[in-house]
MARLUM-489661 format. One line per field, with one value per residue (C-alpha): residue number from 1; x, y, z. Coordinates in steps of 0.2 Angstrom, whole numbers, plus 5000, padded with zeros to 4 digits. Layout:
n (NUM:...)
X (X:...)
Y (Y:...)
Z (Z:...)
//
This chain:
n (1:2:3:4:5:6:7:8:9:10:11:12:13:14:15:16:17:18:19:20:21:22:23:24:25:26:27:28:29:30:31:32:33:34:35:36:37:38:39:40:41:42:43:44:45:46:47:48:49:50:51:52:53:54:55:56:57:58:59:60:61:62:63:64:65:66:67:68:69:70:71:72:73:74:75:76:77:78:79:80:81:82:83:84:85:86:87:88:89:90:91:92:93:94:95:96:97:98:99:100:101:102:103:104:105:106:107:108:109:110:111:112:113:114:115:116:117:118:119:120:121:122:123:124:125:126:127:128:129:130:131:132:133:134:135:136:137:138:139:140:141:142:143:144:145:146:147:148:149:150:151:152:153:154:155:156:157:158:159:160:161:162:163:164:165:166:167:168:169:170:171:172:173:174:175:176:177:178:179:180:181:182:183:184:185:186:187:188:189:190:191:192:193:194:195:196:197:198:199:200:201:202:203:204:205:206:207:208:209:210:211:212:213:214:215:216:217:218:219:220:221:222:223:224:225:226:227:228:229:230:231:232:233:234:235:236:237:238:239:240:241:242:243:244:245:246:247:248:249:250:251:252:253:254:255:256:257:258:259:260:261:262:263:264:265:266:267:268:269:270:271:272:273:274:275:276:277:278:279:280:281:282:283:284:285:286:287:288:289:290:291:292:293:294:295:296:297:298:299:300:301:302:303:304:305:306:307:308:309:310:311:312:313:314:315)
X (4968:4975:4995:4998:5011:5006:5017:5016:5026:5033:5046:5047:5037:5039:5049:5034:5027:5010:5017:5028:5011:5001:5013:5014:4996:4994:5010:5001:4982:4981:4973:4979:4974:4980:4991:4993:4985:4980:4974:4960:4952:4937:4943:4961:4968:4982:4998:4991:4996:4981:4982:4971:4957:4963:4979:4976:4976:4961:4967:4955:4960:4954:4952:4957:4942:4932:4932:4928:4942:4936:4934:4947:4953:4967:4978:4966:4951:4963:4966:4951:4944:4959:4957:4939:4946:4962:4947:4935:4952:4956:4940:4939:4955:4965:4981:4982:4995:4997:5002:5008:5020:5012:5021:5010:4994:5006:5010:4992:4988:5002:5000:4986:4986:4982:4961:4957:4943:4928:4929:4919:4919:4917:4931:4942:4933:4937:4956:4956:4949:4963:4977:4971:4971:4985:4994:5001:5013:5002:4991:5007:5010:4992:4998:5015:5001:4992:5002:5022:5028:5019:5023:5040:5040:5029:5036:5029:5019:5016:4997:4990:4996:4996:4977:4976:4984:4974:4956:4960:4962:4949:4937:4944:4952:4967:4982:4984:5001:4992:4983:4997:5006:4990:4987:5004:5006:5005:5009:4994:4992:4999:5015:5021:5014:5020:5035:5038:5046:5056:5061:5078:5081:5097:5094:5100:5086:5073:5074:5074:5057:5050:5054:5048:5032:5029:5030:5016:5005:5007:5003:4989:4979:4983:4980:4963:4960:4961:4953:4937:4940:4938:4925:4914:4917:4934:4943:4959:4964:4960:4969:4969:4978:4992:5001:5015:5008:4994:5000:5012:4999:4985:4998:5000:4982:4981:4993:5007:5021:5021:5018:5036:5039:5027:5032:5051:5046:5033:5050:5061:5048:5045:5061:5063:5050:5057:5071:5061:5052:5068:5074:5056:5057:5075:5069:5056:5057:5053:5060:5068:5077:5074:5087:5078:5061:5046:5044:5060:5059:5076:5067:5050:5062:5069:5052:5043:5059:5058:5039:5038:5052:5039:5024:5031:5041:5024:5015)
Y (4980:4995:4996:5015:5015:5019:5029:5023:5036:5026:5026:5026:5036:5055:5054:5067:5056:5066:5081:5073:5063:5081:5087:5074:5074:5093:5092:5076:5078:5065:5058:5050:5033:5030:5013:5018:5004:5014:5029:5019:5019:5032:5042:5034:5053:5059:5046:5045:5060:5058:5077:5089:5095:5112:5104:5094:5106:5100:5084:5070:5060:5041:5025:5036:5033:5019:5007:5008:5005:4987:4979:4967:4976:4967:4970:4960:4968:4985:4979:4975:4992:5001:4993:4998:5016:5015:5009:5023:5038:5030:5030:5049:5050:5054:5047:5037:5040:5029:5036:5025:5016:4998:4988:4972:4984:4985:4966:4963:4971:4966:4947:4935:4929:4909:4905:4906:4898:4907:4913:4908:4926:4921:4915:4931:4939:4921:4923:4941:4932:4922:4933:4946:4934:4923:4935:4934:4919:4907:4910:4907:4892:4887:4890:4878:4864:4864:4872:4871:4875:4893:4895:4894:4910:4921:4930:4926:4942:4943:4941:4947:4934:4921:4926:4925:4909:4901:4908:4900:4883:4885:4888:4874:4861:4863:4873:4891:4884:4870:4884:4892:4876:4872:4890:4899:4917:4923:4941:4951:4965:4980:4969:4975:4994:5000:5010:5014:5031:5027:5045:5040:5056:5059:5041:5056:5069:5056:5048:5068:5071:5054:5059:5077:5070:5059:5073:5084:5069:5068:5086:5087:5074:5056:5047:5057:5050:5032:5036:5039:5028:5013:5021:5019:5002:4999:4985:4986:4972:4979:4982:4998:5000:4988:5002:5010:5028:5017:5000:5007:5020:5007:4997:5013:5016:4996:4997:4990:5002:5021:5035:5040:5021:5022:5039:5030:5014:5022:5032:5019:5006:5018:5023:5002:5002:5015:5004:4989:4998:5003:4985:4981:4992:4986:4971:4977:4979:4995:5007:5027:5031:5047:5056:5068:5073:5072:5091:5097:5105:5096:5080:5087:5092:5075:5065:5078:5071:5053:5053:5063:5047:5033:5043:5045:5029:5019:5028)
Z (4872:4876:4875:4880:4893:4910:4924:4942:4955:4969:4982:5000:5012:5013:4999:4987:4977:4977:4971:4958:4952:4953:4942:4927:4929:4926:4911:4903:4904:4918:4934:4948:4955:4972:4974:4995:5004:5019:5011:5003:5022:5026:5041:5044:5040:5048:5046:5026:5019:5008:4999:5004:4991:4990:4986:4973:4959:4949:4948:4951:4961:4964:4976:4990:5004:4998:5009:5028:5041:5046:5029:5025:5007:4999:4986:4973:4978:4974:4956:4952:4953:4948:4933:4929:4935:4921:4910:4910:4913:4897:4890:4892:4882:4896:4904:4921:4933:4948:4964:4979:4991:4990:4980:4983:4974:4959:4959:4960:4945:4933:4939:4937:4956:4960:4958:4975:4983:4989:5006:5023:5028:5047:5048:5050:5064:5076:5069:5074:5094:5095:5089:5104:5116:5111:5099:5082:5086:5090:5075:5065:5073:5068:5050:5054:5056:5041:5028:5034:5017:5019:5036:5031:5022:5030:5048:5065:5066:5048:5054:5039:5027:5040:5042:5023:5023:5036:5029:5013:5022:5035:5019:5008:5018:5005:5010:5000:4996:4984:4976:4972:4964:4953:4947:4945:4944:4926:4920:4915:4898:4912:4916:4900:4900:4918:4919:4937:4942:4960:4970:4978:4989:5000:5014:5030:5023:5020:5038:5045:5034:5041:5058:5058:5051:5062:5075:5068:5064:5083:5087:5073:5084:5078:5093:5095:5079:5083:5100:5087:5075:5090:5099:5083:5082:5073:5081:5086:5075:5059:5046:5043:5060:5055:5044:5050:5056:5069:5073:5088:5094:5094:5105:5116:5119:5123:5138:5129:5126:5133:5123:5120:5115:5102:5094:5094:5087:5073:5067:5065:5060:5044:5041:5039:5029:5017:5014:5011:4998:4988:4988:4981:4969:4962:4960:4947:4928:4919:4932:4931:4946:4952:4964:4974:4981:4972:4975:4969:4951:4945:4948:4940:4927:4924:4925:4913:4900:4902:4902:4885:4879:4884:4879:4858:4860:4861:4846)
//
């Protein structure tokens, strides 16, 4: 069992968590594995800042366009090959840097989830039927039927984990929160070797980054973008359109907001988001605040130091 430590870059979006990976990966002999969940989608582009090739500086990067737009990929399926990827980096003598917003992705790979049952795979496209027609509500109120306990802690429109939830019953006849109680969550070997590094730039500056970006994603072509993505066959409900930067332009093109709503409500929702991510983070073990952007070299500075610290302290 390998016990070198491993760096995951984190914070909230916009904050420059790819440059600030680019350049431990460059200082240490490293490459990056993505821990974003939306910029493992093929051609879900523009609101995933996924870096550019010219950009990245020779670092490899990996799990970045894998899987295609309409394939359910969950944080599990995400562990599961970064694993094999921090495997064969390591096997080449090299040192993995993990790069990424998604909080759950790191949960999933530093805790043994519940033994799950194997999944009737039809049973997510007739949710995804009923949640258009009826919306997101009523398929929680499904979930308030046969699993109340659950239902109690997910939100109304938290359709993902209700559909999670509802799969898992459908498939088993037993409730996901039984699974849980009979398989608690157990820490797995990189619970211990994760350190996370958490950019805490100035909240005003953040929010004004967020919202300029969300401006040119517009202006680069982001609705044409999901325009394509659906005329190719990409429902409207998948999930790589529940993140932040499509969600309320997918509600735009569906008659139900105007333009200028969604460009509002895709600003403030991810300046909410940014928040949330910070509390997320707080609650974590292992973590090195880092005040400032990613990009700024005080804060390059800083992470070089505490890096080379964790790096000797585990020899």
């Amino acid at each position: 069992m390998n016990n070198e430590p491993l760096i995951a870059i984190v914070g909230p979006t916009a904050s420059g968590k790819s440059d600030l990976g680019i350049a431990l990966a460059l200082a240490f002999d490293g490459e990056i594995i993505n821990c974003d969940s939306v910029q493992v989608y093929r051609g879900v582009n523009i609101a995933t800042a996924k870096v550019p090739m010219e950009e990245r500086r020779g670092v490899p990067h990996h799990l970045i366009d894998i899987v295609e737009p309409a394939v359910n990929f969950t944080a599990v399926d995400w562990a599961e090959a970064a694993k094999q990827v921090i495997a064969e980096i390591e096997a080449r003598g090299r040192r993995a840097i993990l790069v990424g917003g998604t909080g759950f992705y790191l949960r999933a790979l530093t805790t043994k989830f519940f033994d799950s049952p194997e999944i009737d795979e039809s049973i997510r496209p007739r949710l995804q039927k009923i949640m258009q027609k009826r919306g997101a509500e009523h398929l929680h109120r499904m979930l308030a039927r046969v699993d109340s306990k659950l239902a109690r802690k997910f939100a109304p429109k938290d359709w993902s984990r209700v559909t999670r939830a509802l799969e898992v019953y459908f498939s088993s006849g037993r409730p996901l929160s039984e699974w849980q109680e009979r398989s608690p969550e157990e820490p797995t070997e990189f619970a211990e070797r994760l350190h996370y590094f958490v950019l805490e730039p100035p909240r005003e500056e953040l929010y004004e980054r967020i919202n300029r970006r969300v401006d040119v994603m517009v202006e680069r072509g982001l609705l044409e973008e999901i325009q394509n993505l659906i005329a190719s066959g990409v429902p409207p409900t998948a999930k790589a359109f529940n993140a932040h930067g499509y969600k309320r332009f997918v509600e735009y093109l569906l008659g139900r907001r105007t333009l200028e709503s969604a460009i509002e409500q895709m600003k403030l929702d991810t300046r909410h988001y940014a928040k949330r991510q910070w509390t997320w983070w707080r609650a974590q073990r292992n973590t090195h605040w880092l005040a400032g952007f990613g990009f700024e070299e005080k804060v390059i500075d800083g992470a070089l130091r505490i890096a080379v610290q964790i790096y000797q302290a585990s020899r």
